[in-house]
KOLTI-44695 format. One record per residue: x negated, y, z of N, C-alpha, C in turn; residue number from 1. Coordinates in steps of 0.1 Angstrom, whole numbers. Atoms other than C-alpha are relative to their C-alpha. Example, Ala and Ser with C-alpha at 12.3 -4.5 7.8 and 13.67 -1.06 7.14 Angstrom:
REM residues 2
<atom n_x="-9" n_y="-12" n_z="0" ca_x="-123" ca_y="-45" ca_z="78" c_x="-9" c_y="12" c_z="0" nr="1"/>
<atom n_x="9" n_y="-11" n_z="0" ca_x="-137" ca_y="-11" ca_z="71" c_x="8" c_y="11" c_z="8" nr="2"/>
REM end
This chain:
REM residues 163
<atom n_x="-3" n_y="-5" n_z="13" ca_x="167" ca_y="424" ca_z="592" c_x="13" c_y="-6" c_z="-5" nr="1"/>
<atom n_x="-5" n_y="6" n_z="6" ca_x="197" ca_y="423" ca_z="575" c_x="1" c_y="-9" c_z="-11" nr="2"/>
<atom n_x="-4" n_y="5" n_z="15" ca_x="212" ca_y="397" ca_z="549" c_x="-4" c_y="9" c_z="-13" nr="3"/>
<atom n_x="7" n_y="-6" n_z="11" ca_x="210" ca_y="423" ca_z="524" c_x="-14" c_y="1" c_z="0" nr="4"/>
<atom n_x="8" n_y="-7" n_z="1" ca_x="180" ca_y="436" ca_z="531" c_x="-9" c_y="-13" c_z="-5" nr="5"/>
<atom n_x="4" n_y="14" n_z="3" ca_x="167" ca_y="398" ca_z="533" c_x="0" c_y="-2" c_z="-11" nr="6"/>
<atom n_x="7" n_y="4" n_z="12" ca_x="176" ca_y="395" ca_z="497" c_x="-9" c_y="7" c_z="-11" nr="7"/>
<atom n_x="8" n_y="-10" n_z="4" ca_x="164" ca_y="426" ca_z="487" c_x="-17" c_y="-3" c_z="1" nr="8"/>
<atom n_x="15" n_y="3" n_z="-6" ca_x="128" ca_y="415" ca_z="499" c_x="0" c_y="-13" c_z="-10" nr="9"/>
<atom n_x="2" n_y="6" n_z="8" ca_x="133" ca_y="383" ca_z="485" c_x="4" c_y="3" c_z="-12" nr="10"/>
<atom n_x="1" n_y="-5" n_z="14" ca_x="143" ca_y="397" ca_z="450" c_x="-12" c_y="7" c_z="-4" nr="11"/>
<atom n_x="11" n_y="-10" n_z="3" ca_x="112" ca_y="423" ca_z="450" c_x="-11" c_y="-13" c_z="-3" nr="12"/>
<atom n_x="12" n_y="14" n_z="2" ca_x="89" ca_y="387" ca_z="456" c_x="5" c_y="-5" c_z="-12" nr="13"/>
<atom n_x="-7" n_y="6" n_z="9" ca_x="109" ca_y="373" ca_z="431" c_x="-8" c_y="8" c_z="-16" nr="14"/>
<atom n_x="1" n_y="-9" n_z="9" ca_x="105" ca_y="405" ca_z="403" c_x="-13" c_y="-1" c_z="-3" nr="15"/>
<atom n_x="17" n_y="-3" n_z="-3" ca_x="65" ca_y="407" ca_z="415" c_x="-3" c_y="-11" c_z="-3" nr="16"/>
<atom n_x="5" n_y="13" n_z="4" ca_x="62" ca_y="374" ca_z="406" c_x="1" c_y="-6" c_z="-19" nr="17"/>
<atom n_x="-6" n_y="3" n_z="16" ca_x="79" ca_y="372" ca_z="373" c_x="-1" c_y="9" c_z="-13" nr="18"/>
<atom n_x="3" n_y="-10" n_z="11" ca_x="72" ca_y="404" ca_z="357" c_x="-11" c_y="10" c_z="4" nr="19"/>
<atom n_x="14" n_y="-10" n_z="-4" ca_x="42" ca_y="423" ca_z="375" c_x="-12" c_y="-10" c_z="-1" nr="20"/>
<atom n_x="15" n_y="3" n_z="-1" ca_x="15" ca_y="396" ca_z="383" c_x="1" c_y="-15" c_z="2" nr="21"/>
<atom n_x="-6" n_y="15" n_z="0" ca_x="29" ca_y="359" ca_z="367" c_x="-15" c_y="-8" c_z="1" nr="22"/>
<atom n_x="16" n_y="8" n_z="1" ca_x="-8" ca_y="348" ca_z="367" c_x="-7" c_y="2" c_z="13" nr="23"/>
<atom n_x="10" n_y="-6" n_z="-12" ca_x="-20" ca_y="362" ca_z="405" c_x="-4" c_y="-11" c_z="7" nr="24"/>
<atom n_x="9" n_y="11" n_z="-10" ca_x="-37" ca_y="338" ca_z="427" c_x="6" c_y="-7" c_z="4" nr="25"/>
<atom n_x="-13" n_y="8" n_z="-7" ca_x="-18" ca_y="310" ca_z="439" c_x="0" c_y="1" c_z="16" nr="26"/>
<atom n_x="-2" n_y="-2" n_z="-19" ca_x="-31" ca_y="314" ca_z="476" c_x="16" c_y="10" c_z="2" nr="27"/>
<atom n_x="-13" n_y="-12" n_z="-1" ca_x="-3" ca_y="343" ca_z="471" c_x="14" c_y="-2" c_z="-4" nr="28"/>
<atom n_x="-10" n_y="7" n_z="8" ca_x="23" ca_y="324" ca_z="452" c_x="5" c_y="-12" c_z="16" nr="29"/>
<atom n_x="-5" n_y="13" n_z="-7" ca_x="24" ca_y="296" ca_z="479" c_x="1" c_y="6" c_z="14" nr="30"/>
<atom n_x="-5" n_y="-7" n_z="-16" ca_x="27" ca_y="323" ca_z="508" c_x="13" c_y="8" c_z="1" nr="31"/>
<atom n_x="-14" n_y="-10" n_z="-1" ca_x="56" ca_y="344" ca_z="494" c_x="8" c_y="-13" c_z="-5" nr="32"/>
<atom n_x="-7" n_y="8" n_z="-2" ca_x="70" ca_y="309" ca_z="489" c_x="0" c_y="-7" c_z="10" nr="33"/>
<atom n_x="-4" n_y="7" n_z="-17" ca_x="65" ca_y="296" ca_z="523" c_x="5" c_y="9" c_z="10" nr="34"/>
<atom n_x="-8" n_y="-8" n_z="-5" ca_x="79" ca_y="333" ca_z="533" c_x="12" c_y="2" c_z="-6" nr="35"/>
<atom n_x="-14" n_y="0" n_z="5" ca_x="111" ca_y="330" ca_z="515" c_x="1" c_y="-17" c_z="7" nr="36"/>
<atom n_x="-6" n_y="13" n_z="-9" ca_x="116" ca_y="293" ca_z="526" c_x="2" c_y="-3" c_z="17" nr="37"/>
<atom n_x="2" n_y="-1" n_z="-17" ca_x="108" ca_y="304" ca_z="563" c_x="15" c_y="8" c_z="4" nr="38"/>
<atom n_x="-12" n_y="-7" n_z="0" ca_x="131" ca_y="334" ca_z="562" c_x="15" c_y="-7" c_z="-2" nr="39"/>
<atom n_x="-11" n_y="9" n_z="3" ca_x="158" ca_y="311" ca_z="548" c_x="4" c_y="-11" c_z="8" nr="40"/>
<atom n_x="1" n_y="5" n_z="-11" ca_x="154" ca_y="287" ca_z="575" c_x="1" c_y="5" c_z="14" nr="41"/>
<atom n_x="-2" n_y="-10" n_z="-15" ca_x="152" ca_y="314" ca_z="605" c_x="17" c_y="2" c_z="-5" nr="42"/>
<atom n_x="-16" n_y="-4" n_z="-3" ca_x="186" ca_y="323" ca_z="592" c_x="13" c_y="-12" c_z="4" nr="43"/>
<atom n_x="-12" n_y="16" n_z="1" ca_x="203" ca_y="287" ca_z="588" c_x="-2" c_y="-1" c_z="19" nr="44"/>
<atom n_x="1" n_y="4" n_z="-14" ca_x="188" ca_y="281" ca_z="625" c_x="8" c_y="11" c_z="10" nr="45"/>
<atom n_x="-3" n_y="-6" n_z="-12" ca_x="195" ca_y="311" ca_z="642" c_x="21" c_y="0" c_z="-2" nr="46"/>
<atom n_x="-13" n_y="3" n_z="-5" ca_x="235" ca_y="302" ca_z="635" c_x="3" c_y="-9" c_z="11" nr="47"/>
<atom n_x="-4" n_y="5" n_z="-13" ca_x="230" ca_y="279" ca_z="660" c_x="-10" c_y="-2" c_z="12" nr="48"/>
<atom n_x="5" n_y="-12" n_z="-13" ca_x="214" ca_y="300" ca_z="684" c_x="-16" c_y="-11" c_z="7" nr="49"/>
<atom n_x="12" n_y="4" n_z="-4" ca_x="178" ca_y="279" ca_z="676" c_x="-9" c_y="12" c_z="-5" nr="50"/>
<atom n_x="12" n_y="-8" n_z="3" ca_x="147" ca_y="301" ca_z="673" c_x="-9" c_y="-6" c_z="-11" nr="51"/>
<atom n_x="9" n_y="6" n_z="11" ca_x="124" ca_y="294" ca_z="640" c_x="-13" c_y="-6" c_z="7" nr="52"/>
<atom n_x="8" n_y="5" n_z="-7" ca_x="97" ca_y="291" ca_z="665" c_x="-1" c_y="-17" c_z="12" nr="53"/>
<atom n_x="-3" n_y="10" n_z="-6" ca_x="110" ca_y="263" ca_z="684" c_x="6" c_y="-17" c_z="-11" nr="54"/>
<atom n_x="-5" n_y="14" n_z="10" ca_x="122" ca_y="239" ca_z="651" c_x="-17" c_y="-6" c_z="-4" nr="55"/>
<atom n_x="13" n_y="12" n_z="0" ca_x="81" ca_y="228" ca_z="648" c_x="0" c_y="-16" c_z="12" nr="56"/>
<atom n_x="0" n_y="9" n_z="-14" ca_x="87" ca_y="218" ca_z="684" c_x="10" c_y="-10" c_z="2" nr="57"/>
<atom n_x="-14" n_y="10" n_z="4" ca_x="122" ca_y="200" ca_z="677" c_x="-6" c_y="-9" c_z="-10" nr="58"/>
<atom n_x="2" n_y="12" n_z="7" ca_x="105" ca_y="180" ca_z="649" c_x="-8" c_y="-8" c_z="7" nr="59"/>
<atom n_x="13" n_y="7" n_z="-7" ca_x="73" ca_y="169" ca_z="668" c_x="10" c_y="-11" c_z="9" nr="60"/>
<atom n_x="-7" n_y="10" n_z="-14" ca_x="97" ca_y="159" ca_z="698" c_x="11" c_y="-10" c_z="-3" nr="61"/>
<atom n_x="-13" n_y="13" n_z="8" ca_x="129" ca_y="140" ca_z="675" c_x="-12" c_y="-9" c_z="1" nr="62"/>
<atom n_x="10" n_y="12" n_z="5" ca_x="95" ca_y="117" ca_z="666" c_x="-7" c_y="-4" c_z="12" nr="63"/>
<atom n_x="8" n_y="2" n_z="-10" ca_x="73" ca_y="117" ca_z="696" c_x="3" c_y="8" c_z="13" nr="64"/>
<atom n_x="-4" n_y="-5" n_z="-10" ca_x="84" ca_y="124" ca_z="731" c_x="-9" c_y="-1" c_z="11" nr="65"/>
<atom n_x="13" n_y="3" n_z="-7" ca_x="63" ca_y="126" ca_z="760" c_x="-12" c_y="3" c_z="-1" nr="66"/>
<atom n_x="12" n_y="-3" n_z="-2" ca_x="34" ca_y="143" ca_z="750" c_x="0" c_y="10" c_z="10" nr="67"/>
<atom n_x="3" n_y="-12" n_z="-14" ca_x="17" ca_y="168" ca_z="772" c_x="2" c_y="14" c_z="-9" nr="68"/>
<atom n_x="4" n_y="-12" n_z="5" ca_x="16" ca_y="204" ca_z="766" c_x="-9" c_y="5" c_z="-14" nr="69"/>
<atom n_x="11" n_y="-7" n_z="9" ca_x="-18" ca_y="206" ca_z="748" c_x="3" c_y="-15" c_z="-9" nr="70"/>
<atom n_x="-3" n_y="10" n_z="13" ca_x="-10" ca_y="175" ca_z="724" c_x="10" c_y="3" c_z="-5" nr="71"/>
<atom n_x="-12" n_y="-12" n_z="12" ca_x="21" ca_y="193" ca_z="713" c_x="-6" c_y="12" c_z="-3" nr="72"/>
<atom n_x="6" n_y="-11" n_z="10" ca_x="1" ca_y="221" ca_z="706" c_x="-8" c_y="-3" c_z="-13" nr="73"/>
<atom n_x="7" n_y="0" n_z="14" ca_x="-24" ca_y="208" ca_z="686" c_x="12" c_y="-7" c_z="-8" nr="74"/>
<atom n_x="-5" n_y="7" n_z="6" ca_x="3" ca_y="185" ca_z="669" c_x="8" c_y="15" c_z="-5" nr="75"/>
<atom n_x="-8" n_y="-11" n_z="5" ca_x="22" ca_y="219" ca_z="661" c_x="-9" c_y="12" c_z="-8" nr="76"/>
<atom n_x="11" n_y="-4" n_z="8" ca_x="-12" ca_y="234" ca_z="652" c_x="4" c_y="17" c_z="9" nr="77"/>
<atom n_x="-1" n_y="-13" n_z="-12" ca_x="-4" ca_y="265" ca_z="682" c_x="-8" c_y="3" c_z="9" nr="78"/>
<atom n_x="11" n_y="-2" n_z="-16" ca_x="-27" ca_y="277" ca_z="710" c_x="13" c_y="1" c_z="8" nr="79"/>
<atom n_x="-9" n_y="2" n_z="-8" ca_x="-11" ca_y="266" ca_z="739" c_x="4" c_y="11" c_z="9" nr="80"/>
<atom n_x="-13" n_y="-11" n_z="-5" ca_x="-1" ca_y="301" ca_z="758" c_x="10" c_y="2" c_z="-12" nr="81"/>
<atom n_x="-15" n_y="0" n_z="7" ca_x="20" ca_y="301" ca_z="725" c_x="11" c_y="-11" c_z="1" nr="82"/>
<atom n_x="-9" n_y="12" n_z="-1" ca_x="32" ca_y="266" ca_z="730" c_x="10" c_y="5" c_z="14" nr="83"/>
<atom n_x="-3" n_y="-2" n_z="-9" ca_x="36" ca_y="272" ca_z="768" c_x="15" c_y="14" c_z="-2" nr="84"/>
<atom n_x="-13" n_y="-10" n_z="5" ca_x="60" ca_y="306" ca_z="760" c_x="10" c_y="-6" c_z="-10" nr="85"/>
<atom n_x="-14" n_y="5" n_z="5" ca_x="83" ca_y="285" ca_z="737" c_x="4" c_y="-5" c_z="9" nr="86"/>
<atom n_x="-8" n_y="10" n_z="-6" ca_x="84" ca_y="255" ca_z="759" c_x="7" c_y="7" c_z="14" nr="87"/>
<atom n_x="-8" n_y="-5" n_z="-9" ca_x="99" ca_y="281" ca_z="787" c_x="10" c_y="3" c_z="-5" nr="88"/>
<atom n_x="-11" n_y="-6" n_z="4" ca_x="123" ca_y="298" ca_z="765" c_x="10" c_y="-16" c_z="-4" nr="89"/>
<atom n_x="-11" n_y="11" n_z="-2" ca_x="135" ca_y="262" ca_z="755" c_x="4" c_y="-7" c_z="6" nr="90"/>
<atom n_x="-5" n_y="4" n_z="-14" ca_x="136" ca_y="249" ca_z="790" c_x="10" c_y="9" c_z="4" nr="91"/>
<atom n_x="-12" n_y="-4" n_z="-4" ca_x="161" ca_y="275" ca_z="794" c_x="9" c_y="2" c_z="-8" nr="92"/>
<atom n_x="-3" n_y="-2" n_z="8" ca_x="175" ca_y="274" ca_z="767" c_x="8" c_y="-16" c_z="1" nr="93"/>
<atom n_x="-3" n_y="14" n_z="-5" ca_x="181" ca_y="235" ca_z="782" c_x="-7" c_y="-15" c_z="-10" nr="94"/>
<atom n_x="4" n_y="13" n_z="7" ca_x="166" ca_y="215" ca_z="752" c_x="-13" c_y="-7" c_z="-3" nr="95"/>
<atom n_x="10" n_y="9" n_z="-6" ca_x="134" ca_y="205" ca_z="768" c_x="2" c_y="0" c_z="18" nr="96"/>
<atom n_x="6" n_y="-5" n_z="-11" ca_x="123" ca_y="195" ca_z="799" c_x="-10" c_y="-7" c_z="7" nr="97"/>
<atom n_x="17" n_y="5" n_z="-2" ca_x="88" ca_y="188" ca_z="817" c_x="1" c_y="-5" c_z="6" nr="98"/>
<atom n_x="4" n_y="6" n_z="-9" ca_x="77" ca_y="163" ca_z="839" c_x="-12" c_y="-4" c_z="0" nr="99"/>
<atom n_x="6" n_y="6" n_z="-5" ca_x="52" ca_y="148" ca_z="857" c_x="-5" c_y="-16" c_z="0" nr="100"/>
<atom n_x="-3" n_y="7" n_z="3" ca_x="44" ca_y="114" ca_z="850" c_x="-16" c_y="-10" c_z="11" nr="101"/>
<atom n_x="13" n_y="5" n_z="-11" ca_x="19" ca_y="90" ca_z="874" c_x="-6" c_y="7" c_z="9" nr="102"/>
<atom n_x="6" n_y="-5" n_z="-12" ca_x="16" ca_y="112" ca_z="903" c_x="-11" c_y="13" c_z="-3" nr="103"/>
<atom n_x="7" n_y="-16" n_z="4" ca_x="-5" ca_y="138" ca_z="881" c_x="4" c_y="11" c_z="1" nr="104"/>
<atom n_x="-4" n_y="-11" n_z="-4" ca_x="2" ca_y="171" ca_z="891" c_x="-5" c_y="9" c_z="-11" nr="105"/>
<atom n_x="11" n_y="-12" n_z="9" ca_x="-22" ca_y="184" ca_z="864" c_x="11" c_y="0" c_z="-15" nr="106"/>
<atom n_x="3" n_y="0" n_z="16" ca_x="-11" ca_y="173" ca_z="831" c_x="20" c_y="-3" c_z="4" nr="107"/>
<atom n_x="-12" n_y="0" n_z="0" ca_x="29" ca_y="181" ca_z="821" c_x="4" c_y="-10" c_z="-10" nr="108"/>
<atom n_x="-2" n_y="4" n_z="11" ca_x="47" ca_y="159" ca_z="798" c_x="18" c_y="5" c_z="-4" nr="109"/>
<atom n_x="-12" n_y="-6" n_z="8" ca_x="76" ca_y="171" ca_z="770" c_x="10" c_y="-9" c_z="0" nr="110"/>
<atom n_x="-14" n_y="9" n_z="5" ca_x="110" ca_y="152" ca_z="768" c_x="10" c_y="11" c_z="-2" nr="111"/>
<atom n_x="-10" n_y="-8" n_z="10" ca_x="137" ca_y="163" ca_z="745" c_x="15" c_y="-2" c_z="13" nr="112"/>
<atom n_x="-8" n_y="0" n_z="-5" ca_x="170" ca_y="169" ca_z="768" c_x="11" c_y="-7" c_z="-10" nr="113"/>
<atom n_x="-11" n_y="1" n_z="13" ca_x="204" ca_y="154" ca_z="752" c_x="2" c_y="8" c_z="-12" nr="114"/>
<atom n_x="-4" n_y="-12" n_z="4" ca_x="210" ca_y="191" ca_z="742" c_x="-7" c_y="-1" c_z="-12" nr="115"/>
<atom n_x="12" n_y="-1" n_z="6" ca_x="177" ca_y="189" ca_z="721" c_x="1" c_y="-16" c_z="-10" nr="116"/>
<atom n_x="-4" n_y="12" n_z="6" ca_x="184" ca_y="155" ca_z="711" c_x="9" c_y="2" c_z="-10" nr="117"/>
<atom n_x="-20" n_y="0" n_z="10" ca_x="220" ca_y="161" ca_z="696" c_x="-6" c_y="9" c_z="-8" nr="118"/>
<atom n_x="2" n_y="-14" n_z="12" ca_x="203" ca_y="193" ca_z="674" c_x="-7" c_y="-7" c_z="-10" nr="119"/>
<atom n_x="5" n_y="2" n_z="12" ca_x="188" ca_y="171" ca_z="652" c_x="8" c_y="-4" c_z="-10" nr="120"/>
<atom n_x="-10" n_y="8" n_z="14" ca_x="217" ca_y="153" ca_z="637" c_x="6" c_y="15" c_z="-6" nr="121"/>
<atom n_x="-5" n_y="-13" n_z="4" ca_x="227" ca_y="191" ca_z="628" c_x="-10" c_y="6" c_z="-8" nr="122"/>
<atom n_x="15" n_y="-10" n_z="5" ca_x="193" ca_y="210" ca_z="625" c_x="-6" c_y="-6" c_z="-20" nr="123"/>
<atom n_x="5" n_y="3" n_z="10" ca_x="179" ca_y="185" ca_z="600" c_x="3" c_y="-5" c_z="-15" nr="124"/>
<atom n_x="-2" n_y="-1" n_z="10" ca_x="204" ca_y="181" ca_z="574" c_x="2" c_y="15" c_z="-5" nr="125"/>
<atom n_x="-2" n_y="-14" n_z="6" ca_x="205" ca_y="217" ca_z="570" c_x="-14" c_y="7" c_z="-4" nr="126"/>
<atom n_x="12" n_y="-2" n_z="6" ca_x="168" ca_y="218" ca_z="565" c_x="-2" c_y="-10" c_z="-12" nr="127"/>
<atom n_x="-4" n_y="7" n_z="16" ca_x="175" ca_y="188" ca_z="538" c_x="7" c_y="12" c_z="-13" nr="128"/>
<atom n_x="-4" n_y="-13" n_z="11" ca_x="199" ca_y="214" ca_z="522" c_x="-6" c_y="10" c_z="-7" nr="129"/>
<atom n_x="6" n_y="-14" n_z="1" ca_x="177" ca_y="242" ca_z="524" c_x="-13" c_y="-5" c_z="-11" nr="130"/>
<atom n_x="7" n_y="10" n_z="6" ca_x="156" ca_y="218" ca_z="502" c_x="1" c_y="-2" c_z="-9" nr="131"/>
<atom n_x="-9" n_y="2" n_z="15" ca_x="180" ca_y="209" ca_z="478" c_x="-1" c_y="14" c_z="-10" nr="132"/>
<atom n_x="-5" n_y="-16" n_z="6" ca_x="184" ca_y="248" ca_z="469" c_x="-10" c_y="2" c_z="-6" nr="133"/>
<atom n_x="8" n_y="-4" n_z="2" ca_x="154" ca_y="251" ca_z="471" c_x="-9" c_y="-4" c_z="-17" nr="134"/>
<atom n_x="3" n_y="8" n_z="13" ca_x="145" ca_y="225" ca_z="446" c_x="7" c_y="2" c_z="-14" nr="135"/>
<atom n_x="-10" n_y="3" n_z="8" ca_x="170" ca_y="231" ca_z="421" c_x="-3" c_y="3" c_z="-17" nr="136"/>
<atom n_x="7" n_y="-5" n_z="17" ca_x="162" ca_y="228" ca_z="382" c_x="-11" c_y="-6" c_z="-2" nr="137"/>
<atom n_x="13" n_y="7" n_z="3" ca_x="131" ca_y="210" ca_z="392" c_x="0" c_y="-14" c_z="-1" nr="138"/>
<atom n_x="0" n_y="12" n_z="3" ca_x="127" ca_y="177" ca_z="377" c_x="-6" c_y="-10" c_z="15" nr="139"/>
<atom n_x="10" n_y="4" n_z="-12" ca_x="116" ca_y="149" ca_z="402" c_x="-15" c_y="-2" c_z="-4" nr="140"/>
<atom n_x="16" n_y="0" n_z="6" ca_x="83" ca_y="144" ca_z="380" c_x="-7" c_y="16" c_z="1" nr="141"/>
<atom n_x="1" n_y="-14" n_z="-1" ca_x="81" ca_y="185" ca_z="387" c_x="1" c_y="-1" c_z="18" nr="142"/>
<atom n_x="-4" n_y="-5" n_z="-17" ca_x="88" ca_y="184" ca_z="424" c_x="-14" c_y="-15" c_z="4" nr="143"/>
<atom n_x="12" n_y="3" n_z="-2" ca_x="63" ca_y="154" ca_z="426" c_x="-16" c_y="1" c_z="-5" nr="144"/>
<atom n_x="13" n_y="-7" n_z="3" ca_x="34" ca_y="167" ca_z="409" c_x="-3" c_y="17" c_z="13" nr="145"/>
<atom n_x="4" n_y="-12" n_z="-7" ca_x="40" ca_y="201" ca_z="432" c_x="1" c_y="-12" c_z="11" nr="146"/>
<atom n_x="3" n_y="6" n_z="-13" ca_x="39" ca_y="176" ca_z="463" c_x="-14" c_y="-8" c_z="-6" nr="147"/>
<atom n_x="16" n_y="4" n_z="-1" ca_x="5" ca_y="159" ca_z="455" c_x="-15" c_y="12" c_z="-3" nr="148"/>
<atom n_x="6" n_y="-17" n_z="1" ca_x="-4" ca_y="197" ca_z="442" c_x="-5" c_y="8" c_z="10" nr="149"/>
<atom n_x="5" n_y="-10" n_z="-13" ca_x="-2" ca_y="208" ca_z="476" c_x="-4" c_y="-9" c_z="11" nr="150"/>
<atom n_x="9" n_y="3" n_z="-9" ca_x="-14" ca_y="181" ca_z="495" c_x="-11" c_y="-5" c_z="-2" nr="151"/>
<atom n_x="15" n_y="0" n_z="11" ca_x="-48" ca_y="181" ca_z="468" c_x="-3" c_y="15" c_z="11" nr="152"/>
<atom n_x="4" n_y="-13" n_z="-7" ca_x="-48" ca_y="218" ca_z="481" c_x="-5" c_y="1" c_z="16" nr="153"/>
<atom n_x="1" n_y="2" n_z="-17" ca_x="-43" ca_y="209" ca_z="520" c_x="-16" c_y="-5" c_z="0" nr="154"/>
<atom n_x="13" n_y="16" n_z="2" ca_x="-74" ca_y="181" ca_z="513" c_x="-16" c_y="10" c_z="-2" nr="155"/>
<atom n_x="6" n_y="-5" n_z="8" ca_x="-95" ca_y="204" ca_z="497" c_x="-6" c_y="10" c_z="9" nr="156"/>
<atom n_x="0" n_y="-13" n_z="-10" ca_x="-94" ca_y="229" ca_z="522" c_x="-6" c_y="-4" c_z="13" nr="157"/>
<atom n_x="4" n_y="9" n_z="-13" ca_x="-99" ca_y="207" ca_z="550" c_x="-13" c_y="-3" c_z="-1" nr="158"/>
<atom n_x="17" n_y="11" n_z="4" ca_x="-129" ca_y="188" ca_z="533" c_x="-13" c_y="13" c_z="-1" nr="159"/>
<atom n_x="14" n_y="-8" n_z="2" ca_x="-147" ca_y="223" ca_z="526" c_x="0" c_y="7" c_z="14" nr="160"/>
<atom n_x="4" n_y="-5" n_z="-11" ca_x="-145" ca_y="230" ca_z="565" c_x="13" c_y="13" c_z="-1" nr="161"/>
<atom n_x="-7" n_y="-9" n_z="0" ca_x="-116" ca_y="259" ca_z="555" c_x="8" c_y="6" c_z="13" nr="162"/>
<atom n_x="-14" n_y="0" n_z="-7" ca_x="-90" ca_y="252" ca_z="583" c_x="-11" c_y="-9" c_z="17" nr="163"/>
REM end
């Protein structure tokens, strides 16, 4: 999709929000704003030719290196033939790569290449920025009430079995 068209879509979320249905459910409010903050994010990334799908797997691995396959899945929260299909495209892509570790043949483990390494001092202030923008106008007594707002919501969800 084009830029335009990109804001076009986000302006319609925007209009639907503000003048058709300012009172609709929040489940719906907190998905067309985790689809505008995603969208906005695939774009910043794909300037430097990362995939949106591969920046879960770039945070997990800047923090923890060396897990296997299926522990970066669940840690990413993916079924692992999805995991497994990134971690190929970013093994050629050069900024993982798998090994072996105690002679096990069975179980793979993830390390971040230099390539994968060096993207974070890039990647992650541009996800700070994308942050800033995002925030902007909101007090910090406003931006912390919506952060314990949504991890009440996460809690809540979890505790009634939801997720």
């Amino acid at each position: 999709m084009s830029k335009n068209k990109d804001d076009q879509a986000a302006n319609r979320i925007l209009r639907h929000w503000q003048e058709d249905v300012p009172d609709d459910r929040l489940a719906h409010l907190v998905r067309d704003a985790s689809r505008v903050l995603t969208k906005s994010m695939q774009l910043r990334l794909s300037e430097h030719s990362v995939n949106f799908g591969h920046w879960a797997f770039l945070r997990v691995l800047w923090s923890t290196e060396g897990l296997t396959q299926r522990e970066l899945s669940e840690e990413v929260g993916l079924m692992e033939p999805t995991t497994f299909s990134a971690l190929k495209a970013m093994e050629a892509q050069g900024l993982i790569e798998r090994r072996h570790q105690d002679g096990n043949r069975k179980k793979v483990h993830i390390y971040l290449t230099e390539k994968g390494r060096d993207l974070r001092h890039v990647l992650v202030p541009i996800a700070e920025e994308l942050n800033e923008v995002a925030a902007r106008g909101l007090t910090q007594d406003e931006l912390r009430i919506m952060h314990k707002g949504l991890l009440a919501i996460i809690a809540n969800l979890v505790a009634a079995g939801a997720v």
